[in-house]
N, CA, C and O atoms as a GROMACS GRO file, in nm:
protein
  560
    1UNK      N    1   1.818  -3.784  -5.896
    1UNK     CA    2   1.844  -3.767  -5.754
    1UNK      C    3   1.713  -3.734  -5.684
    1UNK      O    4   1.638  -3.645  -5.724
    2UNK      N    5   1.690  -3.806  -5.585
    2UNK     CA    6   1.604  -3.748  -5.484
    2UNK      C    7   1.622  -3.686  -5.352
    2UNK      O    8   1.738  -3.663  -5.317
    3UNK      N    9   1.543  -3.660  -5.289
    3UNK     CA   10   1.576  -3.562  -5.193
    3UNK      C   11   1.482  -3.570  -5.096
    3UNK      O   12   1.367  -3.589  -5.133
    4UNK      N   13   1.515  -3.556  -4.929
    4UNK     CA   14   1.505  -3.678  -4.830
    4UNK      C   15   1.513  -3.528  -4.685
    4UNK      O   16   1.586  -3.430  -4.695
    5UNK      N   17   1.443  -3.547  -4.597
    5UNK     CA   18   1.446  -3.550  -4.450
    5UNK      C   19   1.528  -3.581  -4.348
    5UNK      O   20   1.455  -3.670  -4.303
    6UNK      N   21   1.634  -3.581  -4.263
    6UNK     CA   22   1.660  -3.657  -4.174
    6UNK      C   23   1.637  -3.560  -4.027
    6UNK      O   24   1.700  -3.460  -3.996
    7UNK      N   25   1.512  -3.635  -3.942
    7UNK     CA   26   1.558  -3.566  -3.812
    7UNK      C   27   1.638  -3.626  -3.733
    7UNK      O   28   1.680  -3.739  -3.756
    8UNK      N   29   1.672  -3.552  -3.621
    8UNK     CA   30   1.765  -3.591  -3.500
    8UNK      C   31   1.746  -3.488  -3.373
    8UNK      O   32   1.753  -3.365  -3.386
    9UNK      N   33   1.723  -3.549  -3.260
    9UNK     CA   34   1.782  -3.472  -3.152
    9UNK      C   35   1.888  -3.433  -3.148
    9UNK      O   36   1.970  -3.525  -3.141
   10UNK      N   37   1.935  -3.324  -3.151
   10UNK     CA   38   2.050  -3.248  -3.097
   10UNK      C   39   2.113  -3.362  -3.022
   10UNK      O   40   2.188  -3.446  -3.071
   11UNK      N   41   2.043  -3.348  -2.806
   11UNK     CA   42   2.103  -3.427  -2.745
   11UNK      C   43   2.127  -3.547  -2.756
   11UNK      O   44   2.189  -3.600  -2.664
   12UNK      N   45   2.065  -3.670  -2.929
   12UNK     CA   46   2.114  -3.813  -2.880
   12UNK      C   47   2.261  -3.780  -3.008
   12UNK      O   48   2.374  -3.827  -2.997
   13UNK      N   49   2.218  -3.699  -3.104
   13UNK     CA   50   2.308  -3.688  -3.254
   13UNK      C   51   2.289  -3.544  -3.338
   13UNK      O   52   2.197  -3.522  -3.416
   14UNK      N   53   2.379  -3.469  -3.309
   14UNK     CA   54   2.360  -3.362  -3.369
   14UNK      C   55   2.427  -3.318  -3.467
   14UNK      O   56   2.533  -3.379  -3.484
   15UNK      N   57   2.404  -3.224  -3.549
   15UNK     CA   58   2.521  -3.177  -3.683
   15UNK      C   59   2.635  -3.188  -3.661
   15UNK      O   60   2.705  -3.227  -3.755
   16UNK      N   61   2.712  -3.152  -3.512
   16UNK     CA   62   2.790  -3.170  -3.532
   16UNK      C   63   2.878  -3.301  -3.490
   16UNK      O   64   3.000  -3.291  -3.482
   17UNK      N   65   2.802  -3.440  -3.459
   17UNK     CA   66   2.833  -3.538  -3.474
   17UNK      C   67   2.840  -3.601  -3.600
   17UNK      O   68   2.893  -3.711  -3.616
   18UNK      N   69   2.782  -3.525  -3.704
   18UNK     CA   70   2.783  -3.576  -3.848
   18UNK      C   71   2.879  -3.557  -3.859
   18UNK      O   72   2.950  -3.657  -3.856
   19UNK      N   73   2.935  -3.451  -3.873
   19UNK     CA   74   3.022  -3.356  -3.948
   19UNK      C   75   3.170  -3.436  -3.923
   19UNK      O   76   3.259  -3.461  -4.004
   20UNK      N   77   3.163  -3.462  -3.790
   20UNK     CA   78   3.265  -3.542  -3.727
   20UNK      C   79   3.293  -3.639  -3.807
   20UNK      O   80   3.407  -3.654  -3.849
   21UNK      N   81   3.185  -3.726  -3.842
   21UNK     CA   82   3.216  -3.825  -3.890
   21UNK      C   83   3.278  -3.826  -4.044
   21UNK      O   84   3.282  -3.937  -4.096
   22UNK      N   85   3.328  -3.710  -4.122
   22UNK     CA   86   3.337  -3.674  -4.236
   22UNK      C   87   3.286  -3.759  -4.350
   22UNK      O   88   3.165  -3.765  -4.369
   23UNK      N   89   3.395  -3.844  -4.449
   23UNK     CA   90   3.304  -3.874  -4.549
   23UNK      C   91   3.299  -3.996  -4.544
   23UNK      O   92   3.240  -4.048  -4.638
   24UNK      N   93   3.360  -4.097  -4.428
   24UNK     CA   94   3.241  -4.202  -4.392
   24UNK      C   95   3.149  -4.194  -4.353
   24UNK      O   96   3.072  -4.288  -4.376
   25UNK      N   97   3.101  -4.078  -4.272
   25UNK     CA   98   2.923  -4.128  -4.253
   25UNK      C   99   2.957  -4.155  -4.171
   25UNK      O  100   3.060  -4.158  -4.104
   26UNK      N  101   2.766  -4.204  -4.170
   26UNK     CA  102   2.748  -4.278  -4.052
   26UNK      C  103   2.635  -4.344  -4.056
   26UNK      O  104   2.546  -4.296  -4.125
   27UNK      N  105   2.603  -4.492  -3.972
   27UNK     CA  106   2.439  -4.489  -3.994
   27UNK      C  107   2.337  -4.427  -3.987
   27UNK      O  108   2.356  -4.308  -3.960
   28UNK      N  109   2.209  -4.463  -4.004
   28UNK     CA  110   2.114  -4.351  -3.990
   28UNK      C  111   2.008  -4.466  -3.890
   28UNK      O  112   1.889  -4.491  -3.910
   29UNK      N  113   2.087  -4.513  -3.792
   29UNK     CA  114   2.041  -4.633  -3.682
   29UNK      C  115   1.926  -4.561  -3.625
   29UNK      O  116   1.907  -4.440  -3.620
   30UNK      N  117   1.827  -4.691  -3.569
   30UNK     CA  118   1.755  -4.699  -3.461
   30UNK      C  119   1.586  -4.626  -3.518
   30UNK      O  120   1.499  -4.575  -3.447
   31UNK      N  121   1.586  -4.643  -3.630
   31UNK     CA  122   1.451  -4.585  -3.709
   31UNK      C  123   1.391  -4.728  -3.675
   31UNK      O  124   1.442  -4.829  -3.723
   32UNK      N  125   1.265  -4.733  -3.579
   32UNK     CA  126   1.150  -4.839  -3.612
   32UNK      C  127   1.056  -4.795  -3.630
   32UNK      O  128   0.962  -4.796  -3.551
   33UNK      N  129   1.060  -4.737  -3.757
   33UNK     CA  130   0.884  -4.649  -3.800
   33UNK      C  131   0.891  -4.749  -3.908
   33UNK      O  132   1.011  -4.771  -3.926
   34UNK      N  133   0.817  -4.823  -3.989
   34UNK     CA  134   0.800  -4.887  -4.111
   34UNK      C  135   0.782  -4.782  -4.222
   34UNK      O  136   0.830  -4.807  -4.333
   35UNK      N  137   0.733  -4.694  -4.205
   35UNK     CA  138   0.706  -4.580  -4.326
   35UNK      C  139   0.843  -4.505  -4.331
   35UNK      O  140   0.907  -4.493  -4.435
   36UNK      N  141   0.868  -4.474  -4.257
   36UNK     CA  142   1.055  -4.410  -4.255
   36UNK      C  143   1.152  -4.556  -4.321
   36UNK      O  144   1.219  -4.553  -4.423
   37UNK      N  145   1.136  -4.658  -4.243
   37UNK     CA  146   1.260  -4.760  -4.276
   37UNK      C  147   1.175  -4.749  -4.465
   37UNK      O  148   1.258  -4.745  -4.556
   38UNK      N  149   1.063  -4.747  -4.497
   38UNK     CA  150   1.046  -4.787  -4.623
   38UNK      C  151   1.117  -4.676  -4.684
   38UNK      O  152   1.213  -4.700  -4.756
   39UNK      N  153   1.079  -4.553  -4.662
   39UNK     CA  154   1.151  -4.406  -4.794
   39UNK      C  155   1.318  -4.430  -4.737
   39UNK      O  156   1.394  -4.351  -4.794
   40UNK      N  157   1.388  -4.523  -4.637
   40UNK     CA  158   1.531  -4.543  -4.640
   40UNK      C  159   1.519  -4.650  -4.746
   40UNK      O  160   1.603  -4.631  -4.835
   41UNK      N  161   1.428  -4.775  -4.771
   41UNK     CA  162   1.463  -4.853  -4.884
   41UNK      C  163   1.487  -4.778  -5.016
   41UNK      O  164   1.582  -4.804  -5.090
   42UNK      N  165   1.377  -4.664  -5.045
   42UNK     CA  166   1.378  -4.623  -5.185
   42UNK      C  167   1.492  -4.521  -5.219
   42UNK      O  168   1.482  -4.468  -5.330
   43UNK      N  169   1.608  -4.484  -5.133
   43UNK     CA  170   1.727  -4.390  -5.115
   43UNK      C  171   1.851  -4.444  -5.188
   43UNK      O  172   1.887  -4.550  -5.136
   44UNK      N  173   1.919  -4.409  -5.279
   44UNK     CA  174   1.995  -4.421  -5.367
   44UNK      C  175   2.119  -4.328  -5.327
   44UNK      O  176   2.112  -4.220  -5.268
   45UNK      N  177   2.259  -4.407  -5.382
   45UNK     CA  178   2.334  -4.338  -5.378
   45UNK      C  179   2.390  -4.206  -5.386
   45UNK      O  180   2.462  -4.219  -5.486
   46UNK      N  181   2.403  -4.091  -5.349
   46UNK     CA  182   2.399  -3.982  -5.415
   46UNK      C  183   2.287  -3.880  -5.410
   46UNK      O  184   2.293  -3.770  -5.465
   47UNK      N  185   2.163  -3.934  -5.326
   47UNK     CA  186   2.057  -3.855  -5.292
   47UNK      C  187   2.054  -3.763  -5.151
   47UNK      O  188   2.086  -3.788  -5.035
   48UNK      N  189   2.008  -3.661  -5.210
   48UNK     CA  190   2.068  -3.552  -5.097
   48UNK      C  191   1.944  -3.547  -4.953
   48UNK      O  192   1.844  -3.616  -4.971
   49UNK      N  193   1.953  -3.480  -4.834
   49UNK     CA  194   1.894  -3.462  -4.759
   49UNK      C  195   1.873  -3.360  -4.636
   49UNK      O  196   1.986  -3.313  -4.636
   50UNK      N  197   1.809  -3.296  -4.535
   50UNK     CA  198   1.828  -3.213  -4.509
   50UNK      C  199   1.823  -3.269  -4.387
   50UNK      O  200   1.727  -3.342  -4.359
   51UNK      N  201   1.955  -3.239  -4.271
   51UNK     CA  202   1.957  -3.267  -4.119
   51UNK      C  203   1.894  -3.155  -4.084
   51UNK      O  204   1.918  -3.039  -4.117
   52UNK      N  205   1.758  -3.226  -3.970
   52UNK     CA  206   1.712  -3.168  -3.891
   52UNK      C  207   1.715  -3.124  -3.736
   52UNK      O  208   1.654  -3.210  -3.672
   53UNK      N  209   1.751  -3.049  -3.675
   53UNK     CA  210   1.730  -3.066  -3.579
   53UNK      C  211   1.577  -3.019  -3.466
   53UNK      O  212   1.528  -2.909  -3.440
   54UNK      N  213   1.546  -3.135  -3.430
   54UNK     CA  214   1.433  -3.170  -3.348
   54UNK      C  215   1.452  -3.051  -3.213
   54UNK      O  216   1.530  -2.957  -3.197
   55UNK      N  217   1.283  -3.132  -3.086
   55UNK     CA  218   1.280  -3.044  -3.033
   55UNK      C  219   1.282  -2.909  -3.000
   55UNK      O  220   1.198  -2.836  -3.052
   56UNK      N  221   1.363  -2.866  -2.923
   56UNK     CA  222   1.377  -2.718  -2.913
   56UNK      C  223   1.470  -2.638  -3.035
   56UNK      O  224   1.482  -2.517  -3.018
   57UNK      N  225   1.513  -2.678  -3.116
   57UNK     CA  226   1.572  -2.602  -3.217
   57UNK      C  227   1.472  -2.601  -3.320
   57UNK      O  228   1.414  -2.501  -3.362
   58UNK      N  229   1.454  -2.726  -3.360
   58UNK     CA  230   1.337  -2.769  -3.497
   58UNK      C  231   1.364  -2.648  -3.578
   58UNK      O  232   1.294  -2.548  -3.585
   59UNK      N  233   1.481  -2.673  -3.639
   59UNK     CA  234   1.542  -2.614  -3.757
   59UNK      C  235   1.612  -2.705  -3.857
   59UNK      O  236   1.668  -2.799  -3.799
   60UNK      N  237   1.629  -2.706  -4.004
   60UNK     CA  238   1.740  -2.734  -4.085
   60UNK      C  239   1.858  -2.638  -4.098
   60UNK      O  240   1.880  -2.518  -4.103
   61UNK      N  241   1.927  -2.770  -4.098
   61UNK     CA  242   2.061  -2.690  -4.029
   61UNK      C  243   2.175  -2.745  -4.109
   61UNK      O  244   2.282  -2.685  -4.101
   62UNK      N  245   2.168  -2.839  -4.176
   62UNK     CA  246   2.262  -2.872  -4.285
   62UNK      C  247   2.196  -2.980  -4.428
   62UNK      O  248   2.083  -3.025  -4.449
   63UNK      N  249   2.319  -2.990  -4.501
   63UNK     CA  250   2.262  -3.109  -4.598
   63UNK      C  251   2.395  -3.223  -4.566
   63UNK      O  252   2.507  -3.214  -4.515
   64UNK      N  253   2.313  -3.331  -4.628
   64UNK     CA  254   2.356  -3.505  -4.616
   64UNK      C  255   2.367  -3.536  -4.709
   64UNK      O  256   2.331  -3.447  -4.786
   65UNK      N  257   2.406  -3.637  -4.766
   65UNK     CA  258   2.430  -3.731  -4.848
   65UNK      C  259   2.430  -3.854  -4.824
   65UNK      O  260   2.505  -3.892  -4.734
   66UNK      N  261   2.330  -3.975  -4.908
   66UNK     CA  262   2.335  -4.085  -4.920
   66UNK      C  263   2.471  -4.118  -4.912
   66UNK      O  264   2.531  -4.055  -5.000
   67UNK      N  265   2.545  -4.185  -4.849
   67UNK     CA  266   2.688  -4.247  -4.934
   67UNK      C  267   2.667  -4.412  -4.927
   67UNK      O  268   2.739  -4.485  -4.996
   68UNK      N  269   2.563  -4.466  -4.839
   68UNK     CA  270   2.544  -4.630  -4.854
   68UNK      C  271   2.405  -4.690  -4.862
   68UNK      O  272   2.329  -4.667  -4.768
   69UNK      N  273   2.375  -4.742  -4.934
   69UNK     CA  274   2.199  -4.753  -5.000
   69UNK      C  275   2.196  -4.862  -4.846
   69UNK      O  276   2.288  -4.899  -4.772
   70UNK      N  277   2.055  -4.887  -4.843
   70UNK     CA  278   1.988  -5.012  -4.732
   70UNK      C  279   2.078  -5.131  -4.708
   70UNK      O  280   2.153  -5.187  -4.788
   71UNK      N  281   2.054  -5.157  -4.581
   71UNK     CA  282   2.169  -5.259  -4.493
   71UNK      C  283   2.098  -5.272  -4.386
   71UNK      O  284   2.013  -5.188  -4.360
   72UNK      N  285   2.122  -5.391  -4.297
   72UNK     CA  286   2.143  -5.398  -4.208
   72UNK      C  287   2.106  -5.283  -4.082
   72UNK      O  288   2.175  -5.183  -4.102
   73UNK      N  289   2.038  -5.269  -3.987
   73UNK     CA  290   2.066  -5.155  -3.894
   73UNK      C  291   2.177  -5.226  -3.816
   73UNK      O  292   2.148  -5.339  -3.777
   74UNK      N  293   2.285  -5.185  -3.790
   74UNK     CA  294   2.361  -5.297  -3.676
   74UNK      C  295   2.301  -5.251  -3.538
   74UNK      O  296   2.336  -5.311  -3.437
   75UNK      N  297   2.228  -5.164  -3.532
   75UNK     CA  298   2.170  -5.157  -3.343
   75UNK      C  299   2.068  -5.241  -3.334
   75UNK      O  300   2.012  -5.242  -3.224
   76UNK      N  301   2.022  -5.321  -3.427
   76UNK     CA  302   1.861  -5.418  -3.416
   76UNK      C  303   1.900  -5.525  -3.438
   76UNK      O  304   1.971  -5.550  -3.534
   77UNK      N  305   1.855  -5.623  -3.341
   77UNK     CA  306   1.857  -5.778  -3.327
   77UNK      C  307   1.731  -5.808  -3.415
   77UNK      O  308   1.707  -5.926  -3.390
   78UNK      N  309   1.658  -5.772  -3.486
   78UNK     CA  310   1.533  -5.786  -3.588
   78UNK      C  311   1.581  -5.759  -3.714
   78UNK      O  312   1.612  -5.643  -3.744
   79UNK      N  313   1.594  -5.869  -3.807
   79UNK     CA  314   1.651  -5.839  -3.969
   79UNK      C  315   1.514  -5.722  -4.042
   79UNK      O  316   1.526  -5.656  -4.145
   80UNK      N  317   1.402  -5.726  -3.960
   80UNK     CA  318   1.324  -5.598  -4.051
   80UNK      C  319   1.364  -5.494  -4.067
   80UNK      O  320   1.337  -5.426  -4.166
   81UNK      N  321   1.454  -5.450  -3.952
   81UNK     CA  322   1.484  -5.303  -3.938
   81UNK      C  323   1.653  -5.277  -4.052
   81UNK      O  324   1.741  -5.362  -4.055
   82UNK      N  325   1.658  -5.193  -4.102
   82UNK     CA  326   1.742  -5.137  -4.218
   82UNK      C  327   1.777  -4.973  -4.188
   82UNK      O  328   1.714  -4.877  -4.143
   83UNK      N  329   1.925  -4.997  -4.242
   83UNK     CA  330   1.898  -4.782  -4.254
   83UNK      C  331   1.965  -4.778  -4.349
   83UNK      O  332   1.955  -4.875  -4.424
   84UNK      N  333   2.051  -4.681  -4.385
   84UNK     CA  334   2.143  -4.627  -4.506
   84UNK      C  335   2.238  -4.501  -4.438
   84UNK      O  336   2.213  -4.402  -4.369
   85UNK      N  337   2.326  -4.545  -4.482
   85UNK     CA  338   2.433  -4.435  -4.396
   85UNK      C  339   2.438  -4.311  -4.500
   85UNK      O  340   2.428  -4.319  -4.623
   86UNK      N  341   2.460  -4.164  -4.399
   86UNK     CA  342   2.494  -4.047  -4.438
   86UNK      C  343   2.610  -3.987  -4.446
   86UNK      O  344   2.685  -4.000  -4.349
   87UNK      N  345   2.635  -3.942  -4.509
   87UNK     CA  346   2.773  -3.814  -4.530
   87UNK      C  347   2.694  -3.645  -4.452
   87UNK      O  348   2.572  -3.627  -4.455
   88UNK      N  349   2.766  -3.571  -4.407
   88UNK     CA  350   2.788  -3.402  -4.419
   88UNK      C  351   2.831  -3.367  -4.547
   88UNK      O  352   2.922  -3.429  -4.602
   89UNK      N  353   2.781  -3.287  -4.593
   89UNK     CA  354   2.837  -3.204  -4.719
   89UNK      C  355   2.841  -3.043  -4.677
   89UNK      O  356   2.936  -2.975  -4.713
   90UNK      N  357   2.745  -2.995  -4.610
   90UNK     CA  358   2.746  -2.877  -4.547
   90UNK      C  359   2.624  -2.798  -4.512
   90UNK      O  360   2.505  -2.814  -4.541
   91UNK      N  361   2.712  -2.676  -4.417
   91UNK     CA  362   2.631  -2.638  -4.341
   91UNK      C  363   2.516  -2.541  -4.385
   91UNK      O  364   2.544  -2.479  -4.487
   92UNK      N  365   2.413  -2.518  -4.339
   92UNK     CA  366   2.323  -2.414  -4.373
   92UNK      C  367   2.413  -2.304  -4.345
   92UNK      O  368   2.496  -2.298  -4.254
   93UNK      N  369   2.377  -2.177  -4.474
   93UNK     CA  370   2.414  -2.016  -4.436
   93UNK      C  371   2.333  -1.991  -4.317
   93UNK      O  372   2.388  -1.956  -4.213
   94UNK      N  373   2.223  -2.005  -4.324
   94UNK     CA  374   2.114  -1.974  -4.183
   94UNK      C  375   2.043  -2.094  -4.147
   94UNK      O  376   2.056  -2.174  -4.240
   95UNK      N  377   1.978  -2.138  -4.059
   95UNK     CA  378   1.887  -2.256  -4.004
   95UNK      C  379   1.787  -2.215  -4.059
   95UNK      O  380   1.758  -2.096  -4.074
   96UNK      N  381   1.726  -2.305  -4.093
   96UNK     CA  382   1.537  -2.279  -4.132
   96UNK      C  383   1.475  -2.316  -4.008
   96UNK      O  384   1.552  -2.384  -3.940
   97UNK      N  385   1.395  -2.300  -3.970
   97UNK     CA  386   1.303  -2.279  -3.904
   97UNK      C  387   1.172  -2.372  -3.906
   97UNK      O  388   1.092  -2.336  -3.992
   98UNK      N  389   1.138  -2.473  -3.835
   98UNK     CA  390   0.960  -2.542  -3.856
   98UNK      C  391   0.892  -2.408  -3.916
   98UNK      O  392   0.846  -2.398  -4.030
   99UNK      N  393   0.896  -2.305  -3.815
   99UNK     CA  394   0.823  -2.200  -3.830
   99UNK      C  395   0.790  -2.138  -3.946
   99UNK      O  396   0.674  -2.129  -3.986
  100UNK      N  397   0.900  -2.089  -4.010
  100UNK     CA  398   0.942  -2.000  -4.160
  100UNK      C  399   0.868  -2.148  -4.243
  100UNK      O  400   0.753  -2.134  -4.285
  101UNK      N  401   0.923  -2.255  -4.258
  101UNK     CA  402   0.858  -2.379  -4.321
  101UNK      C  403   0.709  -2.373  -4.328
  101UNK      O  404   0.656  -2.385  -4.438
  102UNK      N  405   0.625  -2.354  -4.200
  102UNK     CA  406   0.489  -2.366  -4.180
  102UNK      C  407   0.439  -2.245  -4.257
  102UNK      O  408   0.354  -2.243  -4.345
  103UNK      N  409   0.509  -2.146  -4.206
  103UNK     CA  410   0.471  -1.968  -4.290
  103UNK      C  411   0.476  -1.946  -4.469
  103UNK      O  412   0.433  -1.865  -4.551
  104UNK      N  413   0.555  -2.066  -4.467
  104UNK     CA  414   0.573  -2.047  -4.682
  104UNK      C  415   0.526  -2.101  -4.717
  104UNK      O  416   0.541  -2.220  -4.691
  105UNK      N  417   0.412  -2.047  -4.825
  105UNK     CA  418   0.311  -2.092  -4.918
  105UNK      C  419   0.348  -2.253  -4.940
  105UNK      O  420   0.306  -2.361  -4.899
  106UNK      N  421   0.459  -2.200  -5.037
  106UNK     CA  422   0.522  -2.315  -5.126
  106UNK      C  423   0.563  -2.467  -5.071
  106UNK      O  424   0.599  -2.560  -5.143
  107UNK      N  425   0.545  -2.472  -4.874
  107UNK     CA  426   0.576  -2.536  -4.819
  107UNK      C  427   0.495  -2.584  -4.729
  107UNK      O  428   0.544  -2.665  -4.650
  108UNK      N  429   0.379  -2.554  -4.720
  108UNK     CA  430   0.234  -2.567  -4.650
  108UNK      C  431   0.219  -2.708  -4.616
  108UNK      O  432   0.182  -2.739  -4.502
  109UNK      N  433   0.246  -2.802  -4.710
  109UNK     CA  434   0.190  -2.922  -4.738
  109UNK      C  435   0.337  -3.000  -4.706
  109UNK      O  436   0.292  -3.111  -4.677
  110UNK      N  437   0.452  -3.010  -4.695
  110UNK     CA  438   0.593  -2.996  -4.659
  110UNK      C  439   0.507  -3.165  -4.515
  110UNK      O  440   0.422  -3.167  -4.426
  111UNK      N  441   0.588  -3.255  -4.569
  111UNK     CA  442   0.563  -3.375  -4.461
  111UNK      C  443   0.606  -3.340  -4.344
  111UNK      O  444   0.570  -3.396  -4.241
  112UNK      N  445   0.689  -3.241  -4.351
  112UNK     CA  446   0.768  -3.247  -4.193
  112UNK      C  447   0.604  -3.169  -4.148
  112UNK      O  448   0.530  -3.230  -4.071
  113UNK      N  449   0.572  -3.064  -4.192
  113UNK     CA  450   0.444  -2.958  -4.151
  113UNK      C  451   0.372  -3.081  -4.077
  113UNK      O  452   0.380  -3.119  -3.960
  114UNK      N  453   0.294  -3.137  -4.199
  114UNK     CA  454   0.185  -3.260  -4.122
  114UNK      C  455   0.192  -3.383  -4.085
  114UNK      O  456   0.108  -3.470  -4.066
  115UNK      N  457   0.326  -3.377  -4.078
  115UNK     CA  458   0.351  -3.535  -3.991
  115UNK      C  459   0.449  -3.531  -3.976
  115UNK      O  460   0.531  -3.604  -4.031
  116UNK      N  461   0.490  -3.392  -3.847
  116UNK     CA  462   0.634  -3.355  -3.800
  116UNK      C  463   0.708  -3.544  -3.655
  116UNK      O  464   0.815  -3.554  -3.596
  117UNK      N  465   0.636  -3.604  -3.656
  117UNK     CA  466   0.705  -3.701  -3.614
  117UNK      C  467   0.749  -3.798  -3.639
  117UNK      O  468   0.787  -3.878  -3.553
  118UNK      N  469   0.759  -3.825  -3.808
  118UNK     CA  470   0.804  -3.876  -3.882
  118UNK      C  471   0.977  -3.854  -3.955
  118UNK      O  472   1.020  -3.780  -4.043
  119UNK      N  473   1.033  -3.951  -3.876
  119UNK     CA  474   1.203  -3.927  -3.880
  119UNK      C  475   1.269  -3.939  -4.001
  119UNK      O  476   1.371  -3.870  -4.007
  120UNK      N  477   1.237  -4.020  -4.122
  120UNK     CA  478   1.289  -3.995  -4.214
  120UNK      C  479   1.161  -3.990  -4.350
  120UNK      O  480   1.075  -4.077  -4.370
  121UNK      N  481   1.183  -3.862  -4.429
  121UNK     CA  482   1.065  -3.859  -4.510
  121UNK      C  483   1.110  -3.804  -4.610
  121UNK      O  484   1.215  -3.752  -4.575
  122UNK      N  485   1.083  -3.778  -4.757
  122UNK     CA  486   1.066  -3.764  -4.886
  122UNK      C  487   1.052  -3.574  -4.861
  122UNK      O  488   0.989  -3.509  -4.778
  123UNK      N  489   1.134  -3.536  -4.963
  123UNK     CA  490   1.110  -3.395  -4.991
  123UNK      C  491   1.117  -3.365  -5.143
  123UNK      O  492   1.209  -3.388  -5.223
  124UNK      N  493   1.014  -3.316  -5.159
  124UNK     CA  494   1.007  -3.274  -5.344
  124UNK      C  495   1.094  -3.182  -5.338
  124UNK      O  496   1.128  -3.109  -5.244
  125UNK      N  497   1.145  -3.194  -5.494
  125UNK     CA  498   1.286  -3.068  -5.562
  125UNK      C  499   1.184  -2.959  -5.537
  125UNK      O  500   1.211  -2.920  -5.423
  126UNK      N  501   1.088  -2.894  -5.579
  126UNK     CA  502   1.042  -2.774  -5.501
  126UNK      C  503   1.037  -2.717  -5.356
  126UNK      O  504   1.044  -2.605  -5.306
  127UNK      N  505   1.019  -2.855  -5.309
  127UNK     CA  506   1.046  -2.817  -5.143
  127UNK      C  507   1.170  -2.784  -5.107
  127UNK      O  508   1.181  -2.700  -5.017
  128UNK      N  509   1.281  -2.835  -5.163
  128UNK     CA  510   1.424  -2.844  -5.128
  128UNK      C  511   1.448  -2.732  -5.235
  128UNK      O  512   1.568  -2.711  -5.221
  129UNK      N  513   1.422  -2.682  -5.293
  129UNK     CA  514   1.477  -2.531  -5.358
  129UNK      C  515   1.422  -2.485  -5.278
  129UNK      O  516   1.500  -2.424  -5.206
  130UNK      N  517   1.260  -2.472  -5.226
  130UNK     CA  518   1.249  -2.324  -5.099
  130UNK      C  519   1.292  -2.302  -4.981
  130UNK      O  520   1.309  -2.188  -4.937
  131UNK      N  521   1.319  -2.434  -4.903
  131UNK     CA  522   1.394  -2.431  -4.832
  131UNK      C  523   1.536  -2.436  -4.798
  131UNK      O  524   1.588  -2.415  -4.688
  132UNK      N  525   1.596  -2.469  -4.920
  132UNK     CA  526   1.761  -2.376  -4.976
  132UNK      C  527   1.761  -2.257  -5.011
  132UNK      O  528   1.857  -2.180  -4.996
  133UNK      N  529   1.630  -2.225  -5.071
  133UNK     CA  530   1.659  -1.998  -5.066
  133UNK      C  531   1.600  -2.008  -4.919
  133UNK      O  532   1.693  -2.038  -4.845
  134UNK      N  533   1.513  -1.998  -4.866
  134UNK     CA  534   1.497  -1.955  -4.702
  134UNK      C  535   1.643  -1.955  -4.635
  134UNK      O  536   1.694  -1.859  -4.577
  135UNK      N  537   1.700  -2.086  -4.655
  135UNK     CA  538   1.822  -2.056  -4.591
  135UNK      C  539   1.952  -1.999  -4.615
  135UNK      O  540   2.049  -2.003  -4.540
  136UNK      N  541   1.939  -1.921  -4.783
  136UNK     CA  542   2.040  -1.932  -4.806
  136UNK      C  543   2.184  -2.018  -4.853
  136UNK      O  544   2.298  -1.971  -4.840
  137UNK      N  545   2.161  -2.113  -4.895
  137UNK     CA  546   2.202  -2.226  -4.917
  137UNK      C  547   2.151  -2.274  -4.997
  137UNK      O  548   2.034  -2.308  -5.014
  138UNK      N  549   2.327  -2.290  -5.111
  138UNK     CA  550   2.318  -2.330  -5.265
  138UNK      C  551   2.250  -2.502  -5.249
  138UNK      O  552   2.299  -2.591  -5.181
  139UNK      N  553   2.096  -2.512  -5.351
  139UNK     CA  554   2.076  -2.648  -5.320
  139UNK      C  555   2.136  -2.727  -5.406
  139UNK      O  556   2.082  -2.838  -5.412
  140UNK      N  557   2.268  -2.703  -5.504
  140UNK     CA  558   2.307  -2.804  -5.544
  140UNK      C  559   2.400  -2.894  -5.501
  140UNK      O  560   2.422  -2.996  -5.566
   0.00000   0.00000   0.00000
């Protein structure tokens, strides 16, 4: 299993539009970064992730689940563009924080840290255990 990024604005899609969507999912539409649509190619069934929320919150605030590998984006008239739909599995005990993220050793180097405008990105199993104890939240 690997383990994955997702941001979002609150105001276009927020946690609790995931959540809504229970265990169909949903797409993970409207990514035209080539380095994001690529770490959605390398995403496998069953690989977990952490919803972010952007802007003024810029906290993790829950975990995701792969439930549909690369497809289609259906919002793009361009066959380059692809996403992979998510599940909710649940909520953070507490939100993490950019902040607390930037402040922990163990997380210094953390992609969201140095290339916080990058919407979907790769998180090492060390990163995703410190930022499941920061929050409180079992990372399995």
């Amino acid at each position: 299993m690997r383990y994955w990024l997702f941001k979002s604005e609150p105001s276009t899609w927020s946690w609790d539009d995931q959540i809504a969507k229970g265990d169909a999912g949903e797409e993970w539409d409207g990514v035209r970064n080539y380095q994001a649509r690529n770490f959605m190619r390398d995403m496998k069934l069953g690989d977990r992730g952490f919803f972010y929320h952007s802007q003024k919150e810029k906290s993790v605030v829950g975990i995701v689940e792969v439930c549909a590998e690369i497809h289609p984006d259906s919002t793009a008239d361009d066959p380059r563009w692809e996403c992979v739909d998510i599940k909710a599995l649940r909520n953070f005990t507490m939100p993490v924080t950019l902040d607390q993220i930037k402040h922990h050793e163990l997380l210094a180097d953390m992609i969201l840290v140095k290339n916080s405008r990058l919407s979907v990105q790769p998180v090492s199993p060390e990163e995703w255990a410190a930022v499941c104890a920061l929050g409180d939240t079992d990372p399995a």
